[in-house]
N, C-alpha and C positions, 0 to 999 in steps of 0.2 A: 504493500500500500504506500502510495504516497502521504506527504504529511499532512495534506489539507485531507487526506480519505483518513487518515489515524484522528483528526480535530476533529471531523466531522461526524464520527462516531460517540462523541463525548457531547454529555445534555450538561452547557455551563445554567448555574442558577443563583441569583445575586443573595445574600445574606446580611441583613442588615438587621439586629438585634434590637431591640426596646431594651435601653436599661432606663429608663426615667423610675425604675424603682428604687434604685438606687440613690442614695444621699450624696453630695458633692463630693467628700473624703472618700467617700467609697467608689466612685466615677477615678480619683484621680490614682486609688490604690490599682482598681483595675486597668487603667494604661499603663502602670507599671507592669503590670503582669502579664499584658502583652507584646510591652518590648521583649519580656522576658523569653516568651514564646517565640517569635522571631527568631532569637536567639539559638533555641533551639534547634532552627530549620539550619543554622549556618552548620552547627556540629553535625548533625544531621548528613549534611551534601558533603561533609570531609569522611566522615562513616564509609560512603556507598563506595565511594574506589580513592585511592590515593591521588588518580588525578581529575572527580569528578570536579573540585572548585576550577580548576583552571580550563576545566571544559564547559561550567556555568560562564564564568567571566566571558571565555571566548565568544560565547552568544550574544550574552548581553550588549557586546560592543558592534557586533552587527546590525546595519539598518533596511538590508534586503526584505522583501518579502520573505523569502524562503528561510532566512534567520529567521525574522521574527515569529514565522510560525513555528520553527522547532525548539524556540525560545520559550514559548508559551506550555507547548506538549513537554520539554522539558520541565517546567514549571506545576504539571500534573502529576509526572513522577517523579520527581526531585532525582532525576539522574539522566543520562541520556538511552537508557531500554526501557522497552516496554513492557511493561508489566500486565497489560492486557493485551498481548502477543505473544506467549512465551519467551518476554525476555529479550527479545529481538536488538536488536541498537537500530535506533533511526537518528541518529548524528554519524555523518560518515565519516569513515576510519577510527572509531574511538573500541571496535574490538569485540570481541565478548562479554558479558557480567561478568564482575566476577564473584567467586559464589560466596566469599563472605568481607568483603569489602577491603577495610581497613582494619580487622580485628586480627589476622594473623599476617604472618608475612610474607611475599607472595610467593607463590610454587607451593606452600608450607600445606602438609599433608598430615591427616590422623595418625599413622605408624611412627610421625616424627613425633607427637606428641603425646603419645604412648610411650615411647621410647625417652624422652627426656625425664617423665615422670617418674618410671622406672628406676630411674638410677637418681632422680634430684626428686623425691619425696617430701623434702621442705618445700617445696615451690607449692605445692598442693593445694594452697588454699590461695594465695594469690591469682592462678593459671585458673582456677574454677570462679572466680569471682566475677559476676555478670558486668561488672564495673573497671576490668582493665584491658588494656590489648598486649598482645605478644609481641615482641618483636625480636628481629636477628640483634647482639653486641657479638662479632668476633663469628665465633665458631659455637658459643652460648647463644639462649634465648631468656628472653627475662618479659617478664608482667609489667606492665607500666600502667599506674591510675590514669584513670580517664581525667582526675583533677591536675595531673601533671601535661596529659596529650593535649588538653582543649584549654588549657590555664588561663588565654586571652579569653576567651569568650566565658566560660564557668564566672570567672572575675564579674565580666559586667554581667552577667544573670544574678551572681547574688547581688549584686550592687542593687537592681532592677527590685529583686524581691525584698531588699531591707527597705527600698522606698516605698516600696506597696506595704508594707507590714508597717511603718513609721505612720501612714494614715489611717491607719484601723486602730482604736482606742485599745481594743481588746478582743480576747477569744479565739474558738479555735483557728480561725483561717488565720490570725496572724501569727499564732505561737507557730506551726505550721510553716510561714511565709518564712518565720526567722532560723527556722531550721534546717528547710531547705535550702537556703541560702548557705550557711554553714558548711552544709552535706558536698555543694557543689566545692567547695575548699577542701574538704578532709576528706573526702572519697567515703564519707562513711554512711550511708542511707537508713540506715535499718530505724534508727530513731524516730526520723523525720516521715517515714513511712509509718511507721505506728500513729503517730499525730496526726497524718492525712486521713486516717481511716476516720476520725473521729469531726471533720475538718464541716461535714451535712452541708457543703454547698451553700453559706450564707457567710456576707451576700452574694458572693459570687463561687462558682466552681472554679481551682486551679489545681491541674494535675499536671505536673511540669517535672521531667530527670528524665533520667535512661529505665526504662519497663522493657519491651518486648521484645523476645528472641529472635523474631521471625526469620529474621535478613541472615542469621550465623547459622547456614547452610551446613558447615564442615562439622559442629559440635554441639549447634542451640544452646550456648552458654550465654553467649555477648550480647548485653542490651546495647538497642538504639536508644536518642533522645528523640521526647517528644513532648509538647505539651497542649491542652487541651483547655482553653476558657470559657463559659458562659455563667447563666442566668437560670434561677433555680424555674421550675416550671411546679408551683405547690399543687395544683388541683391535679396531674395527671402523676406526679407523685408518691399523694395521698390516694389515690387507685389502687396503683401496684405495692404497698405496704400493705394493705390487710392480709397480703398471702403469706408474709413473712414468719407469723405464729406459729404456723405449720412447720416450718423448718427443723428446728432441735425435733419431733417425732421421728420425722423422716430420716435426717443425721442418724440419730440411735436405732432405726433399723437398718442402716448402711452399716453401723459400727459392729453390729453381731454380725451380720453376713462378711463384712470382711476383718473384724477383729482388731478393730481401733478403737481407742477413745474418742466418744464426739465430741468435739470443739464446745459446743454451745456456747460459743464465741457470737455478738454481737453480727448481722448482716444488714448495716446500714444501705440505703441506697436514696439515687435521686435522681431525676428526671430535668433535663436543663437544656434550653437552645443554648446555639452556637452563635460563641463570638469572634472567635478563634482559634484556630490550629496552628499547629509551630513542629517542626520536626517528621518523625515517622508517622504522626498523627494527622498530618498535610495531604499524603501522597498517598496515588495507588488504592489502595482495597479501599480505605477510609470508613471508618468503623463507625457503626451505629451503637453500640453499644461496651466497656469492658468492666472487668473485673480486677481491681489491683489492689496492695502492690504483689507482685508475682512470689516473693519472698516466705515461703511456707510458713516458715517460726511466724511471720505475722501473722498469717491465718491464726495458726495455732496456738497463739495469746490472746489476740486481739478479735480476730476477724478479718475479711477485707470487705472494700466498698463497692459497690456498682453503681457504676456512671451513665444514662441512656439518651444519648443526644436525639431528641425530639425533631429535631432540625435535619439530620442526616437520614433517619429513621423514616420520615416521611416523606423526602426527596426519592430515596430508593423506592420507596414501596409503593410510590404513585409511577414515576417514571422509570423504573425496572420490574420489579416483581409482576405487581398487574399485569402489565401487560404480556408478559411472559405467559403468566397464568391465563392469562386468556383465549391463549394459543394451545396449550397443553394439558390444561383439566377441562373436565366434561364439564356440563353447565353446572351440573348436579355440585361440583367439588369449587368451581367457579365461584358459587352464592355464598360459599361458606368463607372464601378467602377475602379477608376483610382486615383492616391497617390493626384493631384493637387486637385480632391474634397474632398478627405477627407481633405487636411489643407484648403480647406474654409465652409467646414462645424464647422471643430474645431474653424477654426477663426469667427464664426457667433456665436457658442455655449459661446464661450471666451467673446465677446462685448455684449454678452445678458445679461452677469451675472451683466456690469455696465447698464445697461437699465431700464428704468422704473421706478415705485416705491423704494423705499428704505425703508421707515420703516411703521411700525403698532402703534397702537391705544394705549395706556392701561391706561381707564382712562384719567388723563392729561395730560401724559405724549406720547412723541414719543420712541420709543426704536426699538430696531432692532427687525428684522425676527426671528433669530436665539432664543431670548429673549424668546419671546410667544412659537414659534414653538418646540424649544429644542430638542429633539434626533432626533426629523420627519424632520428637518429643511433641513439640508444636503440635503436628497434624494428628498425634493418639488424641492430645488433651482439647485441640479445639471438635473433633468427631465425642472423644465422649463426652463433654459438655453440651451436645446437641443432644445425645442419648441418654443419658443422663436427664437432660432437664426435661426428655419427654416424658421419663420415667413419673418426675417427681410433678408432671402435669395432672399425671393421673394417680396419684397420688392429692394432688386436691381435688381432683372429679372425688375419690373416698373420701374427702371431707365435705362434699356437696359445696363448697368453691366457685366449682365452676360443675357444666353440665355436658351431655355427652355431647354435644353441637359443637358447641366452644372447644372440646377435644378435636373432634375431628376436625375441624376448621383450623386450628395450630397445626394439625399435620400436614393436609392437603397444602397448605401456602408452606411450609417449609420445601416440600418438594418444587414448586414453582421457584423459590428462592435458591436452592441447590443446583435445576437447570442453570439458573441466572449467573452464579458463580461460575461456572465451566465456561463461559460467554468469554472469561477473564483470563483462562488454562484452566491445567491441568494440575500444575504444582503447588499454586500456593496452599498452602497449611491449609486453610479451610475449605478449598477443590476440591483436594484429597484428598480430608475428612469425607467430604460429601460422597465422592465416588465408591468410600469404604462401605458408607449408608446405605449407599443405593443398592451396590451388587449384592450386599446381607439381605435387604428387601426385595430383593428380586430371587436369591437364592430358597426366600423363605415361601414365594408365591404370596409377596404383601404386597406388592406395586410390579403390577407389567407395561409396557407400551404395547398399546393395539395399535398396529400400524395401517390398518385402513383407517379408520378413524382417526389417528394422529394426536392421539392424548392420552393419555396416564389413566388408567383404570385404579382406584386404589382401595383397598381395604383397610379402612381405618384401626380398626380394632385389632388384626392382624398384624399392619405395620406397630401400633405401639406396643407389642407381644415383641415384634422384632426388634425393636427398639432397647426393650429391657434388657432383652438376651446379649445385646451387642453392648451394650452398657456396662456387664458384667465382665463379659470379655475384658474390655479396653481397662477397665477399672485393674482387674489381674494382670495386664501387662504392664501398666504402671508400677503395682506392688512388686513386681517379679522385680524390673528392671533391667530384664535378659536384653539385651539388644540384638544378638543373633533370633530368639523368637518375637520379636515386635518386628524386625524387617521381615521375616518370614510374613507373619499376618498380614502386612500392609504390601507385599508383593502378592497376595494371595488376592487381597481385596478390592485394589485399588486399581486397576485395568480397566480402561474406558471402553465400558459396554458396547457394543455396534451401532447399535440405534442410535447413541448419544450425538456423534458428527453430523448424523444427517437432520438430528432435531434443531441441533446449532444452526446447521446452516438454512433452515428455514426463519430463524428468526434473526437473521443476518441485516434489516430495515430496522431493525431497533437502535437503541441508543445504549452501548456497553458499558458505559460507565456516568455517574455525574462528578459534577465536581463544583464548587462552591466560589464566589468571587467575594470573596469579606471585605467590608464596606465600615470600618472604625472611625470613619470620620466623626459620628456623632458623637464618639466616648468624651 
């Protein structure tokens, strides 16, 4: 494709937030918090390849047509490939991705870092730290903090967040505001992550550091930065908290079946438009919804929080999903897919990621998922988090919650939503969660494609039968932390069905992705 045929597949939609709720002090807190975010996008673009900034600059300094268009596409995925291409480059001659950016050194291979470990076992905790990169000294490799890699910019972020914290009299978003700032100096998060759980998005949401594995292809250790601002949204909030009581039951029947302690850890959440994004939170999939911080021990003290951008949530679901669905469920499964299930399917998918077990085995020690599992990690925990929170859908159907309608209607639009993803590839974490889904549901006789008819036949009740079952799986591969049998599973499951290319290329007039034009002039 050319680049005007890659722009022209993407639905842009302007974003321009109400905060007149807000008090003057807390207007000027929150422009701090968005330089801050900003900020994050710069770490961000040094992340994806050692020479993505000099490959932004070079755009930027073009005033061609054909620059500016791939200035802007670059401006979607904060790199120059596509990420709703597999990956492709559309800036010529900048090469292949690379598969995990800037976090190791290049050529640098698994067996090499096996093999240092092996014999440099103090390094251990440094080398697994979501918060530093590898690099070659000599013929050695050493961990270096992300507070020492990105020192210019970390600097002005906390600078950014003591301003914004200086105009908030009190409370959690500023103790919060003064710690992250801190964190970005001493590389040390874990504190300032416990305080954000507690942070309830007033007056404003700020989820701002390095979270998400996605991009650390070679190990799923290395977080990107990202961050994320808005505006609490109380009434649509106040909806999705009544389901929350339910949770500690369902917790301690997880905990007998797999033989943990339930947390009964707090599971605050909040519902907020978008004011802004900054970082891995900018670009590419652009998430409607997470769960953070990733850091288990948090869970496992505190809890974590869920964030539901109302704004992105409903951009997708009118100009992607629908319409998807409109093509591939029968009318019958059509009436049922409706905006309110998809956020309580996301909001199930979101509380499943704090559910359950937390860590694995190794030897004597406990250590996280991500630890053993490493690049497979991602795509177990975002599939069973869908499975998972189907689970525990129907788990409030048994508390009369919700009813069998509103169940099956969460299912039918998740399938619509999973074509929609493959729209994107094949690879990303959540494709390939999906494709895990689907072939289980297909294998189980709970979702076929009839192909005269050209749409998804599906047994609701069937599918959340398979749903459970797949749930329990994923769950046991997690505790295992076998990596030899999780890549076995996910080579087993993950094979794009026959049918799947040709459904694609029927909905080939759609719009593959959105993407947001934030508009802060009002702040």
């Amino acid at each position: 494709m050319t680049i005007k045929e890659r722009l022209a597949k993407i639905s842009f939609f302007p974003v321009k937030t109400d905060v007149s709720s807000l008090a003057e002090n807390e207007r000027r807190a929150l422009r701090h918090a968005v330089r801050a975010a900003e900020l994050m996008t710069d770490i961000y673009i040094r992340q994806q390849s050692p020479k993505n900034e000099a490959i932004y600059e070079a755009l930027q300094k073009r005033s061609d047509a054909e620059g500016i268009d791939l200035l802007n596409y670059f401006r979607i995925h904060g790199s120059p490939w596509d990420g709703f291409d597999q990956n492709i480059p559309f800036v010529p001659g900048v090469g292949p991705r690379p598969k995990f950016g800037s976090f190791y050194p290049e050529g640098f291979k698994k067996g090499e870092w096996n093999s240092w470990l092996a014999v440099h076992s103090e390094d251990r905790t440094a080398f697994e730290s979501p918060y530093t990169e590898i690099v070659r000294q000599g013929n050695s490799l050493a961990a270096v903090p992300y507070s020492g890699r990105y020192s210019d910019l970390l600097l002005e972020a906390s600078q950014e967040l003591r301003a914004a914290a200086k105009e908030l009299p009190g409370g959690k978003l500023k103790s919060f505001l003064e710690m992250r700032a801190d964190a970005f100096l001493s590389n040390e998060y874990f504190e300032s992550d416990m305080a954000w759980v507690d942070t309830g998005g007033h007056p404003f949401e700020a989820t701002i550091g390095p979270y998400e594995t996605y991009f650390d292809e070679l190990l799923g250790l290395k977080a990107s930065f990202e961050a994320f601002v808005g505006v609490p949204d109380k009434d649509a909030t106040a909806a999705l908290e009544k389901f929350l009581p339910a949770l500690p039951d369902f917790d301690r029947l997880l905990g007998i079946e797999f033989d943990f302690k339930p947390k009964g850890a707090a599971t605050p959440l909040e519902v907020v438009a978008d004011v802004v994004r900054g970082g891995e939170a900018a670009f590419g999939y652009l998430f409607v919804a997470y769960n953070l911080p990733n850091d288990r021990r948090v869970h496992d003290l505190k809890g974590s929080k869920k964030v539901f951008s109302r704004t992105m949530m409903q951009a997708k679901f009118e100009t992607l999903v629908r319409p998807v669905a409109e093509r591939v469920l029968s009318n019958r499964d059509l009436a049922r897919c409706t905006f309110d299930r998809r956020l309580l399917f996301v909001l199930a998918h979101e509380l499943a990621h704090g559910l359950g077990p937390s860590m694995a085995k190794d030897g004597g020690r406990e250590v996280q998922f991500s630890v053993k599992l490493g690049d497979l990690h991602s795509c177990i925990e975002e599939a069973k988090a869908d499975m998972l929170g189907a689970r525990l859908l129907g788990y409030f159907r048994e508390r009369n919650l919700i009813d069998d309608e509103t169940l099956a209607g969460c299912i039918v639009q998740d399938i619509a939503s999973d074509v929609q993803s493959w729209r994107q590839g094949y690879t990303e974490a959540h494709a390939r969660g999906h494709l895990v889904e689907y072939n289980w549901f297909a294998h189980r006789n709970a979702v076929r494609y009839d192909v005269a008819k050209k749409v998804f036949e599906i047994d609701a009740e069937r599918t959340l039968a398979a749903m459970c079952d797949l749930s329990t799986e994923l769950l046991n591969l997690e505790v295992a932390g076998d990596y030899a049998r999780a890549k076995a599973f996910l080579d087993q499951w993950s094979s794009v069905p026959p049918e799947i290319p040709a459904i694609l290329e029927r909905l080939g007039d759609l719009p593959v992705a959105v993407s947001p034009i934030y508009d802060a002039s009002g702040l």
